[in-house]
Backbone bond lengths (Angstrom), bond angles and torsions (degrees), N, CA, C in turn:
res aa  C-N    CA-C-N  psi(-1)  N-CA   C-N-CA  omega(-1)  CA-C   N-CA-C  phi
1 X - - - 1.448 - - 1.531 108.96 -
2 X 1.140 142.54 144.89 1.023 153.48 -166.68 1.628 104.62 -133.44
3 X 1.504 78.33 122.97 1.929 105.44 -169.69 2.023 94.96 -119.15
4 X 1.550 112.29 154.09 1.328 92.81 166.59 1.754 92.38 -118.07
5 X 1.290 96.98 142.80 1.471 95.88 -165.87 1.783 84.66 -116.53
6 X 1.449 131.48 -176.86 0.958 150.38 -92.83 1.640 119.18 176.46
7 X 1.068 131.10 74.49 2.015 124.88 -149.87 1.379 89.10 -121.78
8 X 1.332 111.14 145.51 1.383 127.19 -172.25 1.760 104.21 -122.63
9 X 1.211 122.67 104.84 1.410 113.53 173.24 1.880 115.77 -77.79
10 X 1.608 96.12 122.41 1.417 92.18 -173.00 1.200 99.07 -132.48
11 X 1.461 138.94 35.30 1.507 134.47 159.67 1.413 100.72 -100.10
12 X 1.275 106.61 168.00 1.709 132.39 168.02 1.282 114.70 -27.20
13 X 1.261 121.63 -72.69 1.935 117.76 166.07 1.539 108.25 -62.86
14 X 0.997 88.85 115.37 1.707 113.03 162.96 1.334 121.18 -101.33
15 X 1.422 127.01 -177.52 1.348 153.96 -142.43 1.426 92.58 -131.22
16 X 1.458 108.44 90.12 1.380 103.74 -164.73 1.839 101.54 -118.86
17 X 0.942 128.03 -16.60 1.572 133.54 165.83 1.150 136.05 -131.23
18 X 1.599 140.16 179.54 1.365 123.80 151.36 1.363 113.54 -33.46
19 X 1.583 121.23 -63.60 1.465 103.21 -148.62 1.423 118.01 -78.00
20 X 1.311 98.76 -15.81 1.879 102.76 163.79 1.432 116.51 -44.84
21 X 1.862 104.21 -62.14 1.131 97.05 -176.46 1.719 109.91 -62.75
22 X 1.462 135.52 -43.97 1.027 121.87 -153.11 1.869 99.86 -65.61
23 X 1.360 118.03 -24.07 1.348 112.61 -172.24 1.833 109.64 -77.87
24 X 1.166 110.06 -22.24 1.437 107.74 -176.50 1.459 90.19 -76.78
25 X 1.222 132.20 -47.75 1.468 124.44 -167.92 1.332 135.46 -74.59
26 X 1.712 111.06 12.43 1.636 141.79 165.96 0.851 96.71 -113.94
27 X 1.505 148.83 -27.18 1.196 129.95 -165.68 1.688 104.64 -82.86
28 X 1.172 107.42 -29.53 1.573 141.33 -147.81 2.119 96.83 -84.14
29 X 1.722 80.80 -52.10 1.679 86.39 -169.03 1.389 117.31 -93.44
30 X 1.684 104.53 14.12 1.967 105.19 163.32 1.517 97.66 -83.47
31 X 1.238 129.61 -20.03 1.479 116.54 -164.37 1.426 126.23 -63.72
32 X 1.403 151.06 74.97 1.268 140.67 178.39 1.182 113.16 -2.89
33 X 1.480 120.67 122.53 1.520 142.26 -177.22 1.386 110.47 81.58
34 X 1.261 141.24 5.08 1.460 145.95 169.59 1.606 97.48 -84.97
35 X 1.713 124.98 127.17 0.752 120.10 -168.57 1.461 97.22 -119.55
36 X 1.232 128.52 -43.63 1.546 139.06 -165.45 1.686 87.36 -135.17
37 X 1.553 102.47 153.87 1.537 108.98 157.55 1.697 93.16 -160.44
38 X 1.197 104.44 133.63 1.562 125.54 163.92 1.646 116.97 -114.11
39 X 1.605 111.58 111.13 1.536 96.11 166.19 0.665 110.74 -111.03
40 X 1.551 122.29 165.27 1.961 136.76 -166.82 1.528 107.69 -134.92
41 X 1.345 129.91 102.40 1.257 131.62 -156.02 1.810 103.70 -82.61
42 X 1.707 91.23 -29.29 1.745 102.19 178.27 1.601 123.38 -49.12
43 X 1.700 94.12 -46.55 1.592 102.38 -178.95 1.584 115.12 -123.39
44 X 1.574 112.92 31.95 1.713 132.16 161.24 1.980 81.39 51.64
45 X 1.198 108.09 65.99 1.654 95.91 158.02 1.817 105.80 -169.69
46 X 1.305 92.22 143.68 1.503 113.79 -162.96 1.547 102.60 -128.72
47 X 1.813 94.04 117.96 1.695 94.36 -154.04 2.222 79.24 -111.05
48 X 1.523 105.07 125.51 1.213 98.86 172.30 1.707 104.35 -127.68
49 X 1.350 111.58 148.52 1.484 129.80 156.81 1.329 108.86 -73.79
50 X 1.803 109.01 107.38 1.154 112.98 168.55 1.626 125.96 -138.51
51 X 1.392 130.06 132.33 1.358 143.40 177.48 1.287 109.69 -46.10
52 X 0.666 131.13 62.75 2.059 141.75 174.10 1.305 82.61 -31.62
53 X 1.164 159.46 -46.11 1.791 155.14 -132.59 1.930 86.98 -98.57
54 X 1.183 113.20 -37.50 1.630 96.94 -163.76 1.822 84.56 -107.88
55 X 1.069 126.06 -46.43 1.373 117.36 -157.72 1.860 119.69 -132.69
56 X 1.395 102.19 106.85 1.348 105.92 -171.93 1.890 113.84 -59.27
57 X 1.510 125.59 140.77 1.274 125.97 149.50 1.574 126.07 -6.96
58 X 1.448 88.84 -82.95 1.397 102.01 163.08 2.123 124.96 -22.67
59 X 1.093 80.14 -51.27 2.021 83.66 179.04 1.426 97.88 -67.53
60 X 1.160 148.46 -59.41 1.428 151.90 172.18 1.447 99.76 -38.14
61 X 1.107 144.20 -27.64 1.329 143.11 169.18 1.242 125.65 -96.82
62 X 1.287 115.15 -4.70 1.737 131.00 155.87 1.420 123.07 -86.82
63 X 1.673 100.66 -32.56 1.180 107.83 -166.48 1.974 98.49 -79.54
64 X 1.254 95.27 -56.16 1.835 103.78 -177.57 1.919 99.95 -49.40
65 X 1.197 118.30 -34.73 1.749 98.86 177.81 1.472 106.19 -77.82
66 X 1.248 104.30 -36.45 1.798 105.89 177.23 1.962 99.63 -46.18
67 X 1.267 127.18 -23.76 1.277 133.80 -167.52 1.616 110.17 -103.42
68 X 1.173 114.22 14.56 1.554 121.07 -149.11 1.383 136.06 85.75
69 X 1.823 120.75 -25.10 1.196 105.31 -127.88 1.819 96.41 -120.48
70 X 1.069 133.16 137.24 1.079 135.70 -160.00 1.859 113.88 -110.90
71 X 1.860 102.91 96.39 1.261 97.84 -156.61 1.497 94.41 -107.69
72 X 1.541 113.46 -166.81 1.682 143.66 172.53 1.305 107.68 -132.80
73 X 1.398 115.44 124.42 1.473 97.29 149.30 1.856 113.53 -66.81
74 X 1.453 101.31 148.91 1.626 110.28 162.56 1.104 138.21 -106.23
75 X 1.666 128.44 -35.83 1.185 141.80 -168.14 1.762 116.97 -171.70
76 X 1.373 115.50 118.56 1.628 120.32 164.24 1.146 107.93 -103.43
77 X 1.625 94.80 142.06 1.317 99.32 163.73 1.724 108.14 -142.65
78 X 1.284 128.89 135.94 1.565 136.95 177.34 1.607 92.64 -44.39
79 X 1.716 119.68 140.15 1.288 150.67 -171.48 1.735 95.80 -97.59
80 X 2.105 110.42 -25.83 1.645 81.44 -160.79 1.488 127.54 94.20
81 X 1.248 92.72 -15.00 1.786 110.90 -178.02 1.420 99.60 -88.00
């Protein structure tokens, strides 16, 4: 099922330009079950479409520190899919 959930970066490296965001959001969208990812460097949050059935939250939050970046999930919500 695909929920788009909602990650809040709240460690020390931040989301400080375009290419931050554009690099978190390739890094983000090789992952099996990541369907969409948008990051927003303005308000440190990266809203992605993801398959809860193939790929838990949690890995999106291993994977982004594996990248530096020290997130939260914030909010799911059902896509409808």
């Amino acid at each position: 099922m695909f929920k788009t959930i909602t990650f809040e970066v709240i460690g020390d490296q931040q989301l400080v330009c375009e290419g931050c965001e554009r690099r978190v959001e390739r890094m983000l969208k090789a992952l099996d079950g990541v369907g969409q990812v948008h990051a927003h460097s303005r308000d440190q949050q990266i809203e992605i479409l993801l398959d809860t059935a193939v790929l838990e939250p949690d890995a999106i939050v291993n994977r982004l520190g594996v990248a530096g970046y020290q997130a939260r999930a914030r909010s799911a919500s059902d896509s409808g899919n």
